[in-house]
N, C-alpha and C positions, 0 to 999 in steps of 0.2 A: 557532446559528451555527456551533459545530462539529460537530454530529450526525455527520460522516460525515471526518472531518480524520482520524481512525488510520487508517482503510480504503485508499482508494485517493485521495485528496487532488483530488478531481475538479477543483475550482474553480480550479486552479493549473496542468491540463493542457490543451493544444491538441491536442485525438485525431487521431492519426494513425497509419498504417498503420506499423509498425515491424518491421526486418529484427531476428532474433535467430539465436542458432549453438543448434546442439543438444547438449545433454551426451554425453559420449561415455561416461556411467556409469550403466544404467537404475539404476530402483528395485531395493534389495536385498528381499530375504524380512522382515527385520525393519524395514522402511521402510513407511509410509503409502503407498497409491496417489497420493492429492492432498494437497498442501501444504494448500490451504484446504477446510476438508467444504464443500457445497453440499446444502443439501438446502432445502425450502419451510418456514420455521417457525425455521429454525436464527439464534442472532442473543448478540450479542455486546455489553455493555457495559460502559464503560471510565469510569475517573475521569480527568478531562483537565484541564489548569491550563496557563494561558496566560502568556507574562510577557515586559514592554516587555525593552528592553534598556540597562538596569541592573538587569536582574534583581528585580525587584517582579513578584507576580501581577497580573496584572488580570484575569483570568478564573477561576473554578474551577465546577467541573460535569460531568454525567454524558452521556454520550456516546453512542449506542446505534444499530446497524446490524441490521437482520430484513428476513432473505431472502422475500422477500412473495407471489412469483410463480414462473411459470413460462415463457418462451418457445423453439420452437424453430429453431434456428441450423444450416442443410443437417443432418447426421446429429448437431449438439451440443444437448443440454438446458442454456440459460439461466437464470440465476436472474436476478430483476431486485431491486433495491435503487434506490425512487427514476426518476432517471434513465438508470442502465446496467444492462447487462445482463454478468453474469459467468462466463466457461465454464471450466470444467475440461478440459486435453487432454494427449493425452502430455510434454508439453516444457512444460507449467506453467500458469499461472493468466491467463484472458486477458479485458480488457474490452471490451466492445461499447458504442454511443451506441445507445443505444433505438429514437431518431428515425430510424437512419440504420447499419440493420447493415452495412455496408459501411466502415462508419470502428471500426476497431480496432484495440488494440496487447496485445503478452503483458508483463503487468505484473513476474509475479514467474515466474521462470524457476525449474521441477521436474522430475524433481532436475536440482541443480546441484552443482560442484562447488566448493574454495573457488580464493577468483583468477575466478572467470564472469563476463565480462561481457555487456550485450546492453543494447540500444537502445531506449528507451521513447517518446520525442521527438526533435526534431530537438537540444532544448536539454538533455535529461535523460537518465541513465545507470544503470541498476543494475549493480550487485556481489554477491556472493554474499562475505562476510566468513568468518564464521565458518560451520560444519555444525550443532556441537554445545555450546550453553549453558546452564548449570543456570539459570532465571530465577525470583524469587519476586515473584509480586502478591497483591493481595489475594484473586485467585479460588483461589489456589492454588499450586504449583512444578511448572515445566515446561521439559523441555528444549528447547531451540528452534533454529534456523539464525538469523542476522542478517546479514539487507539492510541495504544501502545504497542508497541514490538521491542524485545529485547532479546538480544544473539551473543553467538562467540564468535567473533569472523576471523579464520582462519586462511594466512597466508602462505601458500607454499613454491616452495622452488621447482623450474624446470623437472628436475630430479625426483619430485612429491616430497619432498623432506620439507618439513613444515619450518617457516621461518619464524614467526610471529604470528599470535593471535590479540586481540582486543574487544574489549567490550562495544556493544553498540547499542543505541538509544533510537528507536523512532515514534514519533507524536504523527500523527494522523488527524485533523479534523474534516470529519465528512458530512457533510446534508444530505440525510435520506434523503431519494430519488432526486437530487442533486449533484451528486458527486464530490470530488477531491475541492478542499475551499484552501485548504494549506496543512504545511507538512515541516515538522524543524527533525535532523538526523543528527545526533550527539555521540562522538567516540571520544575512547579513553587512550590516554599515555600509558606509558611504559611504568609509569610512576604512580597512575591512578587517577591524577587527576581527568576530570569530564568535561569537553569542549563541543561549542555549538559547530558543527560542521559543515550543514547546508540548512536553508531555511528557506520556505517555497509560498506564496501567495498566489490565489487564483486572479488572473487578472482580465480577462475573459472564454467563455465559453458557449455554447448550441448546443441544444439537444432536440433530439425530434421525437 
């Protein structure tokens, strides 16, 4: 049910074409080319725990993303995961709908600076927080940048009549040419208040 919830949270996005600014700071000499490696075989798993809000788990388990394929995108090399397709480009980490390369958005803006904003949806937003954070999981200690994402997520009925929407919170820590190290998702009540929802640690991963 969560196999793919630290990654890019698919089931929660409406893919759409999204404008983003370009860093005005490339890659230094001692920086990664890509935020996230991409290569066929490479693949990442996470111990992930889910929990209502009052803070009780109700979920705990392992978590696991493997880059499985390969398609190509005008002059970009695809990886596919599932059902998207993930590129690597100058200005950062961007997904494609499988079904439908023409619908895509750049997820995670690279490099970026910190204060960065840029456009993922029409309801959802990333930030670039932090550059540099010592982080310890179980695979290991890694320094990492940390995202944010903030949305409206909208629920609707059979019918499209909208039932409920809510705030949403997600924290991303990543290590250039590393990947996902961990990830916490926070939504809000009917009331406002803000609860930890899932929280995800890297607990081992390969890259080639």
């Amino acid at each position: 049910m969560y196999k793919r919830t630290f990654f890019l949270v698919i089931a929660l996005i409406v893919i759409s074409f999204a404008g983003c600014s370009k860093s005005d700071s490339p890659v230094t000499a001692n920086e990664p080319q890509y935020l996230i490696p991409l290569a066929v075989g490479n693949y990442w798993k996470m111990d992930v725990s889910v929990y209502d809000s009052t803070g009780n788990k109700i979920y705990s388990g392992v978590s696991a993303v493997a880059l499985a394929g390969t398609t190509l995108i005008g002059n970009d090399t695809g990886f596919t995961i599932e059902d998207i397709v993930i590129v690597n480009r100058t200005d950062g980490t961007y997904q494609f709908d499988k079904n439908d390369l023409s619908k895509f958005i750049m997820y995670f803006k690279y490099p970026a600076n910190i204060g960065d904003k840029w456009s993922i949806s029409s309801t959802k937003n990333g930030t670039l927080l932090v550059k540099s954070e010592t982080i310890s999981v179980p695979a290991g200690t890694f320094n990492c940048s940390k995202y944010q994402f903030e949305s409206i997520v909208k629920v609707y009925a059979s019918d499209s009549l909208l039932m409920s929407s809510h705030y949403q919170k997600e924290l991303f820590w990543i290590c250039p040419g590393k990947g996902f190290i961990k990830q916490e998702t926070y939504e809000s009540l009917d009331n406002g208040i803000i609860f930890l929802k899932m929280a995800g640690e890297l607990k081992e991963y390969k890259l080639y």
